[in-house]
C-alpha positions as CSV (number, residue, x, y, z in Angstrom):
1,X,16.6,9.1,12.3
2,X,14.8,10.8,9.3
3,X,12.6,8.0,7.6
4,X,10.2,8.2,4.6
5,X,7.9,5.8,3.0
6,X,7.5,5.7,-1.1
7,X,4.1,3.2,-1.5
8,X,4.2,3.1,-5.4
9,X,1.7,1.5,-7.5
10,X,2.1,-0.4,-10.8
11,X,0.0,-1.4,-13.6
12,X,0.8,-5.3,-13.2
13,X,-0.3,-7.7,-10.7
14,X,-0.2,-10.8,-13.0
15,X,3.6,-11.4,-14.1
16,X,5.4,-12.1,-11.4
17,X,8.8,-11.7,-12.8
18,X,8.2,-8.0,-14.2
19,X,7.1,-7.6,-10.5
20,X,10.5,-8.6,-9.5
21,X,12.3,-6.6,-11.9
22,X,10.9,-3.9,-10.5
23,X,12.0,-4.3,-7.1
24,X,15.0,-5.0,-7.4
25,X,15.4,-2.0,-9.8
26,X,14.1,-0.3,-6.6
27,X,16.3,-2.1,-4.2
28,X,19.4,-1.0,-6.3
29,X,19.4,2.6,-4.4
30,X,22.0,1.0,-1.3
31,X,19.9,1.7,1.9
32,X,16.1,1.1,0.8
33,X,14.5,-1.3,2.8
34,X,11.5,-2.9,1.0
35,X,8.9,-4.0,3.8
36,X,5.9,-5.4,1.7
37,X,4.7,-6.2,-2.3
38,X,1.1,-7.2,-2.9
39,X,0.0,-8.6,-6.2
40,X,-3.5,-8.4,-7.4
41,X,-4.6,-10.1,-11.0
42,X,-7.8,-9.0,-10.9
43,X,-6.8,-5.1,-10.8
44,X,-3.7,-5.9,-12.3
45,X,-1.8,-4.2,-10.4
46,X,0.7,-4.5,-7.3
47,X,1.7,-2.1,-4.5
48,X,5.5,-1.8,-2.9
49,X,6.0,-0.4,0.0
50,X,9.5,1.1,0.8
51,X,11.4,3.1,3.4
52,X,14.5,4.3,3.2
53,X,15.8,8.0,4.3
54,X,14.3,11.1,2.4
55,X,17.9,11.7,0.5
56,X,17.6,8.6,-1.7
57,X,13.7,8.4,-1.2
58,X,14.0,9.9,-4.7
59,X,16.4,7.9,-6.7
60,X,15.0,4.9,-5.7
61,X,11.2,5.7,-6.3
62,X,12.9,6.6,-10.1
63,X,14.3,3.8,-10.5
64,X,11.1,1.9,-10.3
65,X,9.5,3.6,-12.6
66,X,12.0,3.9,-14.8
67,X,12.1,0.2,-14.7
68,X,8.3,0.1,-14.9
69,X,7.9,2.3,-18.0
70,X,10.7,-0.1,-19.6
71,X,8.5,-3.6,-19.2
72,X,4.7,-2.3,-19.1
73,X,2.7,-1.3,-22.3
74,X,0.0,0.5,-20.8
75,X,-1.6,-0.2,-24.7
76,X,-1.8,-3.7,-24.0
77,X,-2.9,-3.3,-20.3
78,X,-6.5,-4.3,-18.6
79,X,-8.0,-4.7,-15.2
80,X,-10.8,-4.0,-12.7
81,X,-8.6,-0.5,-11.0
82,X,-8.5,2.4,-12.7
83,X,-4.6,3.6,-14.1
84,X,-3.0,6.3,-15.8
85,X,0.4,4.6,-16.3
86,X,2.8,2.0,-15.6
87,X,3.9,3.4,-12.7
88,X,0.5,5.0,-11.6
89,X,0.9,6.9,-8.7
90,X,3.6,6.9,-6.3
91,X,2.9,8.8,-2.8
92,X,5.7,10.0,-0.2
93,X,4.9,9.9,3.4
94,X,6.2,10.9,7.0
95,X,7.5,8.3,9.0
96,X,10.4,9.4,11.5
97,X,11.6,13.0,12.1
98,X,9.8,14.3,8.5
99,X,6.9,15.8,7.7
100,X,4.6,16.4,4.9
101,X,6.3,19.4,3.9
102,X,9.3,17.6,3.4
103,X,7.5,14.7,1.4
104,X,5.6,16.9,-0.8
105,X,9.2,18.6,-2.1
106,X,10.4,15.1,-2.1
107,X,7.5,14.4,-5.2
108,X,8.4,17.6,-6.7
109,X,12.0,16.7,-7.5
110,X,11.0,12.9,-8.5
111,X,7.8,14.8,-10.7
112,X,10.8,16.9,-12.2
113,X,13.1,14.3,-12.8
114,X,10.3,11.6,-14.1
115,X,9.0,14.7,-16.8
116,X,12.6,15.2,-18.0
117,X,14.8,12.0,-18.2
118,X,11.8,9.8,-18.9
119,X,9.4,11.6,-20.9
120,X,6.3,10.8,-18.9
121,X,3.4,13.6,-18.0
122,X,3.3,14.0,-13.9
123,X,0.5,15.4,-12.1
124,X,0.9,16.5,-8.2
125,X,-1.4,15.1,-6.1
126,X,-2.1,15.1,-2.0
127,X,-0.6,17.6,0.1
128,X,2.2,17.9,-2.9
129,X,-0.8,19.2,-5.9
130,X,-0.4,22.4,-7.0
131,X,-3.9,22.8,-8.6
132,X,-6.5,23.0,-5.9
133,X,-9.0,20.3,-7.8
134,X,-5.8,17.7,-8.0
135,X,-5.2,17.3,-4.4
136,X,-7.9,14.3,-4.4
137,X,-6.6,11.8,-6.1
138,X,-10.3,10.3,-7.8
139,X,-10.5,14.6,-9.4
140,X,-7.2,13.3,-11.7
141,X,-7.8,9.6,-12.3
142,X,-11.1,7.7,-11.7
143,X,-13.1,5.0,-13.4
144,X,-14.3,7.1,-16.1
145,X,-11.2,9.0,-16.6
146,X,-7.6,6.6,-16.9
147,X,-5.2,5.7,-19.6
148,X,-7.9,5.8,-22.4
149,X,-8.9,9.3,-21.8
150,X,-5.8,10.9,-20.4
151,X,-4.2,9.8,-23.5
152,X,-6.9,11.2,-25.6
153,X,-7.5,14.6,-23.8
154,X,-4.0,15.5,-22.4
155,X,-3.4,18.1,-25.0
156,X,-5.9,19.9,-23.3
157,X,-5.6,22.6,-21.0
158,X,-7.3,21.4,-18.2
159,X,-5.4,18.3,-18.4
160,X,-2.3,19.8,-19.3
161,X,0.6,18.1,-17.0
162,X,2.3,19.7,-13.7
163,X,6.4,18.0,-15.4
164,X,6.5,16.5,-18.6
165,X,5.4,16.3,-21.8
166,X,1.5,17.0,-22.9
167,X,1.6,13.4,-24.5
168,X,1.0,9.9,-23.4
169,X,3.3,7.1,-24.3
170,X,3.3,3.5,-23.6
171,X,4.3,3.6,-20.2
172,X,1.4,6.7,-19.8
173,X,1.1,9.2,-17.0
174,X,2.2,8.9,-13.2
175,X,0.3,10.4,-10.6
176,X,3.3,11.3,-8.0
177,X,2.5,13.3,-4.5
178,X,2.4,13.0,-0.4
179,X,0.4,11.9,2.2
180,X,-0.4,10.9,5.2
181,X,-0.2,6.8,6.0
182,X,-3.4,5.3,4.3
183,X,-4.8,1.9,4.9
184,X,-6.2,0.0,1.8
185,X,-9.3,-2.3,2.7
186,X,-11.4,-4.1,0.5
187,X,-14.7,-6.7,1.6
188,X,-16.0,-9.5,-0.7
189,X,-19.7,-9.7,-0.9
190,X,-21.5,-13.0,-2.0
191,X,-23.2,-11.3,-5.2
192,X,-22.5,-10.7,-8.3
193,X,-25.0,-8.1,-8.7
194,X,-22.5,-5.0,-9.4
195,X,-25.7,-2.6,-8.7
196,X,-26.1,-3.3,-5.6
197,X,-22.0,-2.8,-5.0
198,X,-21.9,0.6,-6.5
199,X,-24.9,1.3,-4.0
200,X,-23.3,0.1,-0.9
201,X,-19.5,2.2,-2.5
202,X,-21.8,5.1,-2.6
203,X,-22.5,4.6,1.0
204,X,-19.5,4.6,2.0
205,X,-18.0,7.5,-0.4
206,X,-17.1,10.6,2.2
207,X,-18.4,12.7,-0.8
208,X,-21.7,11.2,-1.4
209,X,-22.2,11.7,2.0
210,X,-20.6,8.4,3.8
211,X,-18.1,8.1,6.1
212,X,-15.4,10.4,6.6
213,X,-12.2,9.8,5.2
214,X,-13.5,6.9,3.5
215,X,-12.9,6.6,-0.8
216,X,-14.6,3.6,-2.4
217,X,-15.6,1.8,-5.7
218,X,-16.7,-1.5,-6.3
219,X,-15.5,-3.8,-8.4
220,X,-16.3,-7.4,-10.2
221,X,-13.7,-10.1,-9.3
222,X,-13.8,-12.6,-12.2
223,X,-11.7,-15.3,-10.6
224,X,-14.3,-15.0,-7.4
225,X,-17.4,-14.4,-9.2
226,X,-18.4,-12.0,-6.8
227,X,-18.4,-8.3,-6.0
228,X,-15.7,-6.4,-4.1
229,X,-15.7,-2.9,-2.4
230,X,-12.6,-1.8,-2.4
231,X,-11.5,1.5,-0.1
232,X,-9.2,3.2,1.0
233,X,-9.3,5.0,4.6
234,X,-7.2,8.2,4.8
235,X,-7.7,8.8,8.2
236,X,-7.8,5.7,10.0
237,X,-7.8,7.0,13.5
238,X,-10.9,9.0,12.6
239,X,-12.3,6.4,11.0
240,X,-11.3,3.6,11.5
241,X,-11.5,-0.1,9.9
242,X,-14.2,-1.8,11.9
243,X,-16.5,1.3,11.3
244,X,-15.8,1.1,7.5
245,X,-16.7,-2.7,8.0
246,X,-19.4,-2.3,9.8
247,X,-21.1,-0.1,7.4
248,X,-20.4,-2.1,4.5
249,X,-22.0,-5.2,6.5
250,X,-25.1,-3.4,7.6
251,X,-25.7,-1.8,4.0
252,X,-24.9,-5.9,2.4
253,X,-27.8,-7.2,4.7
254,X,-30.1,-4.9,3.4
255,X,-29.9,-6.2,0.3
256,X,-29.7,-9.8,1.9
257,X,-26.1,-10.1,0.9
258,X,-23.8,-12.0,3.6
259,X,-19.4,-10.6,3.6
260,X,-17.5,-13.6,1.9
261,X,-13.8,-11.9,3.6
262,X,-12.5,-9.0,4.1
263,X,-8.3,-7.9,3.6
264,X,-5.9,-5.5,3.6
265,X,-3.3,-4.3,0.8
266,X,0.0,-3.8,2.1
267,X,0.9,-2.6,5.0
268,X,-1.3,-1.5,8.2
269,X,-0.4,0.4,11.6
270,X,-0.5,-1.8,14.3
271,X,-2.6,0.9,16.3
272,X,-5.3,0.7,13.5
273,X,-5.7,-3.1,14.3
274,X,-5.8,-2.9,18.4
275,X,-8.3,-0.1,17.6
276,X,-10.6,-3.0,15.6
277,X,-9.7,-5.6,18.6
278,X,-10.6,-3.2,21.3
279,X,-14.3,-2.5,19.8
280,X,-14.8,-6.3,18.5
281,X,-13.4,-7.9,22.0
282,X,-14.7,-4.5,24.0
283,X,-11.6,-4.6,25.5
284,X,-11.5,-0.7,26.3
285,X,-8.1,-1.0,28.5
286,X,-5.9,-2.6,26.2
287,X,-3.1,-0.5,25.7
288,X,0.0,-1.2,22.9
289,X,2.4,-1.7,25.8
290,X,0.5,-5.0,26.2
291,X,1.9,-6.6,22.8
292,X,4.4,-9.1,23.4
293,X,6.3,-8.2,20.1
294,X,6.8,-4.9,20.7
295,X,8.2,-5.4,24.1
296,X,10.7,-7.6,23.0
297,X,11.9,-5.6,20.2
298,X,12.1,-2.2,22.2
């Protein structure tokens, strides 16, 4: 059976009901399963996670953000994550009998459609980018380059759109592409020193030299009061979450900084967490198999 996921990203994590409105707007496409929503008021923003198969993969993904550039005035939004758009980025990947190919044509058509009935910019990104420099995500939208800019610089060639128009309305710019499965994983640190958290980000940051497969930033939780690093892990069986932990807790101590909690966004592999309880419990022989759950559902 040919299964995709859609894991798309919107620029509220505070009003509930908007939230909702968006699902169901999403759930409206008959045969999409939604598996997870995550809310977060500090970033303001919330993830959905979707499956569904790859012929309404599409509609439904449009639906949201149709619905999305409907209820959210990027003009009026704020929040610790960097965004483009109401409906910020919105990824396709493989889950049963597809592949990336497949995904990345899958956020071409929705890029197409998203440019043309709705008005809003697109830019490819992952496997799906068709500019070399837009395949990482952080080269199109970072902290010092979201709504604010974007809307001020689009006219500009190098920021000229892959679909839609070369101006930014209230429901901005979407950032639509494919793949592979990602696991987002963020650590509280008792500080509020944000030096010391772009430090220990920087640490981490495959490009400055970290870990591989590892993005990070760190941000100020208000409603905490402390710091957060906040990653994502693109690779996880390469590396995977108890290294990324690891690291962040050995660079935290030398700074005399204790982890408050760690967590995961959305949805994780169960693989990726027997790999953390096989290194924390050295429990080398554990196999999958050995899961009650998934005997009993087989």
């Amino acid at each position: 059976m040919k299964v995709v996921e859609c894991v798309p990203n919107f620029s509220e994590g505070r009003d509930k009901e908007k939230v909702n409105m968006i699902m169901d707007a999403i759930s409206s496409v008959h045969g999409v399963k939604i598996l997870d929503s995550e809310m977060d008021p500090n970033h303001n923003r919330s993830v959905v996670t979707f499956i569904c198969s790859p012929d309404i993969a599409v509609e439904a993904a449009f639906m949201g953000i149709k619905k999305a550039s409907e209820i959210i005035d990027m003009n009026k939004h704020t929040g610790e994550h960097p965004r483009f758009g109401a409906a910020d980025v919105i990824p396709f990947i493989p889950v049963s009998e597809t592949s990336i190919k497949e995904c990345s044509e899958l956020a071409v058509q929705l890029a197409q459609r998203v440019g043309k009935e709705l008005s809003i910019p697109v830019y490819l990104y992952g496997e799906a980018a068709r500019i070399e420099s837009r395949k990482n995500l952080e080269n199109i939208r970072n902290k010092n380059f979201q709504f604010e800019q974007i809307r001020e610089h689009i006219g500009e060639e190098q920021y000229m759109p892959d679909y839609g128009p070369s101006s930014v309305g209230s429901a901005g710019a979407s950032i639509i592409g494919s793949r592979d499965f990602l696991i987002a994983f963020n650590v509280d640190l008792r500080t509020e020193d944000m030096s010391i958290g772009k430090k220990i980000a920087k640490a981490l940051r495959a490009k400055d030299g970290g870990l591989a497969f590892v993005k990070a930033l760190a941000f100020y939780l208000e409603d905490k009061k402390c710091v957060q690093i906040s990653m994502n892990l693109t690779s996880f069986r390469r590396t995977p979450i108890h290294r990324a932990y690891e690291l962040v807790k050995m660079e935290a101590l030398s700074y005399g900084i204790e982890v408050i909690e760690s967590e995961i966004v959305g949805l994780v592999p169960m693989e990726a967490l027997i790999d953390s309880m096989k290194f924390y419990l050295r429990m080398h022989s554990f196999t999958g198999n050995q899961v009650f759950e998934r005997k009993v559902w087989e």
